[in-house]
C-alpha positions, 0 to 999 in steps of 0.5 A: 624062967625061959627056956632057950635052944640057945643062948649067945653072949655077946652081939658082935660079927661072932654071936651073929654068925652063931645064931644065924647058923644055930637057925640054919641047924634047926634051933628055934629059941634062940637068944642073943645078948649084948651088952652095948647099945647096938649089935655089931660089936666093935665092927661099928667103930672099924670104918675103914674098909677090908672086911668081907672079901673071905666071907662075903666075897665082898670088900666093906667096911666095918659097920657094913660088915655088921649090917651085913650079920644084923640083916641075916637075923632081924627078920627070924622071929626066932632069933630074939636079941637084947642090947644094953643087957650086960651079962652078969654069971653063967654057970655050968648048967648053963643058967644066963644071968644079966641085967638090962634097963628094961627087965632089971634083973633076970636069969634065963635057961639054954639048952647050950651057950655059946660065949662070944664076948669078944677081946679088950685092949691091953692098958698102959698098966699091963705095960707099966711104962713109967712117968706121970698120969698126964691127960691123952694116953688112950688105948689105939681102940679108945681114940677110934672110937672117939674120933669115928662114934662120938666126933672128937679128936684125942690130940694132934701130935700123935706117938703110938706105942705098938704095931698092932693093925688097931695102932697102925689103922689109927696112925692112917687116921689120925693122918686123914684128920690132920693129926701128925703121927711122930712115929710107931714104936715097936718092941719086936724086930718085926711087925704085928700088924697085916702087911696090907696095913703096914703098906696102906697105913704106914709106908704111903703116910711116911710115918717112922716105924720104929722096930725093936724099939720101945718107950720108957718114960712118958713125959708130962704131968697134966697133958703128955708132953713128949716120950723118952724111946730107947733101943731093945735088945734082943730079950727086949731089954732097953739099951743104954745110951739109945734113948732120945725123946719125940715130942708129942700131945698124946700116945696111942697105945696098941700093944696087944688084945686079950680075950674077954674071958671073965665069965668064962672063967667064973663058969669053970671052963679050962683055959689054954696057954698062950690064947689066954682063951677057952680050950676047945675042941673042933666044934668049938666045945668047952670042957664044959657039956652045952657051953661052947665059945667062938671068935676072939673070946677063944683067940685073937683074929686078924680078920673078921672073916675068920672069926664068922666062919669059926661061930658058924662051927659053934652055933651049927653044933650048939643048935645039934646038941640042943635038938639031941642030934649030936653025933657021939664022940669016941675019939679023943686026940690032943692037938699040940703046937710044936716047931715054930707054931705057937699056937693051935686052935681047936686045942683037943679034937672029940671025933666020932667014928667016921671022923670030922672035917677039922679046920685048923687055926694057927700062929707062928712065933717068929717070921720065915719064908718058904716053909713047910706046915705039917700034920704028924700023928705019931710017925706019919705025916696026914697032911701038909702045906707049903707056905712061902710067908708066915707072920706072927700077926696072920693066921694060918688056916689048915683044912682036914677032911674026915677020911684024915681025921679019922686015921687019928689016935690019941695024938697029933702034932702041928709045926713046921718042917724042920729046915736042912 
């Protein structure tokens, strides 16, 4: 069995940023594992552009982004790379099991891990919309993937179910490819995707947006048909007497992604509320010793650029801990999300004696204008932020230096200052 400084679950933009920075930190067996044909993850179907402009000071597309990760790492002879291998188990000691078409069946040894698995997509059943189990009710990733990978177009009269940037990229490309786009349904009173998208997918295609609105039947038996929509209220309940019916061949669902945190959980790493991903502390440390987790598996992002910058953390501190040159931790503060925030990642901070440079990634829970984000730690505010718009669907990044870390104890709280 081979041992490994580090060990990365999952080929996506996050396990690439990880070994390339666990690299630049001084680790020399690196492994990178992935489950698909092709490192990239599912940047390799995103052909739009938008990527790049925070991390690589460059706007590219999906797979030029991917490429950009890729070439960072095909010429290190220490980082070695599987594709078409799906792993199977990781256990706390930090043992790798998978299989592949080439090895079969193996299991290999880290130092550390760093799980990177990405999200998946929510399904109808997550929603249980009523109505047959007709042909073309596809996830909004699904079609992109059929439409930009394998040339296929899922149908021509498209409603989409969900204001996610995955639904609305699809509502401006399905356009593109001549399709109609009925309408985009959305449950909330707002939008869950990037004002940008909204703009440049939405509003210069003249497609319908409808806010708190939701489906409640899909209509059809061998091929969808139509859809009932009605009206929500404001617990998002369905009111009578506001359903009407769009016609439609296919329904693109966008209603939310959830971390890949099967093998997470089978390892017995501690899960938070609300991200439904790893808790984690500011080096992207599990509760587990030598397992660390970046990306989406922890939470999800709304862009890419984010999710680089957080596997830089967890491979830079994956590749200290397995050389033995991790500063000790001797503080331990609890990270909590109070007043608007919903949620706030790193969930615990493990802080030596000098403090840590921290970076801070939060959400809100409802749209505001002109507010103040505040750090508090007992009385005393450490730092704070003017923000002039906050969407539930854009992260919120906050830099702590070490000299303010280390003025931390036991606990801190991050929320916005409370209006009047």
């Amino acid at each position: 069995m081979k041992l490994y400084d580090v060990v990365i679950v999952g080929g996506g933009p996050a396990g690439l940023s990880a070994a390339y920075s666990a690299y630049q930190n001084g680790a020399r067996q690196i492994l990178v594992m992935e489950r698909d044909r092709e490192m990239g993850g599912i940047l390799q179907q995103c052909i739009h552009n938008g990527f790049g402009l925070h991390h690589f000071k460059e706007e590219l597309t999906g797979p030029g982004y991917a490429g950009r990760c890729i070439a960072l790492i095909k010429d290190l002879p220490e980082i070695e790379t599987m594709t078409d291998t799906m792993v199977l188990s990781v256990t706390k000691d930090k043992l790798v099991t998978a299989v592949n078409p080439e090895k079969g069946l193996f299991t290999v040894q880290g130092k550390t891990v760093i799980l990177t698995m990405g999200c998946r997509e929510r399904t109808r059943g997550a929603i249980r919309t009523a109505g047959e189990r007709p042909a073309g009710i596809f996830t909004a990733g699904a079609a992109q993937r059929m439409v930009n990978m394998e040339g296929y177009l899922p149908g021509k009269k498209i409603v989409i179910l969900g204001s996610g940037d995955i639904g609305l990229i699809m509502a401006r490309r399905m356009s593109l490819e001549g399709c109609k786009v009925q309408a985009v349904c959305e449950i909330c009173p707002y939008s869950n995707g990037l004002t940008r998208n909204m703009v440049q997918c939405l509003y210069d295609f003249d497609i319908p947006l409808y806010l708190s609105h939701t489906i409640l039947k899909i209509k059809g038996k061998d091929r969808v048909e139509g859809v009932t929509v009605a009206k929500v209220d404001e617990k998002m309940r369905p009111i009578p007497g506001t359903e009407f019916d769009i016609a439609c061949d296919t329904l693109l669902l966008s209603v939310g992604l959830i971390p890949e945190n099967e093998l997470s959980m089978a390892a017995g790493v501690e899960m938070a509320p609300f991200t439904n991903g790893p808790r984690v502390d500011q080096r992207r440390q599990t509760n587990l010793p030598g397992i660390y987790a970046a990306g989406n598996v922890v939470h999800v992002h709304d862009l890419v650029d984010f999710v680089s910058d957080e596997a830089e953390i967890a491979g830079k501190f994956a590749a200290l801990e397995a050389a033995g040159t991790l500063s000790p931790a001797v503080n331990t503060v609890e990270v909590s999300a109070v007043n608007g925030i919903r949620t706030c990642v790193p969930q615990v901070l493990h802080l030596p004696e000098e403090g840590e440079s921290v970076r801070l990634f939060m959400r809100v829970g409802a749209p505001d204008r002109k507010v103040t984000l505040e750090v508090k730690c007992g009385d005393e505010v450490l730092m704070k932020k003017m923000l002039s718009v906050v969407k539930p669907s854009e992260m919120i990044t906050l830099d702590i230096p070490a000299g303010k870390t280390k003025l931390m104890h036991d606990k801190i709280e991050v929320g916005l200052q409370l209006k009047g």
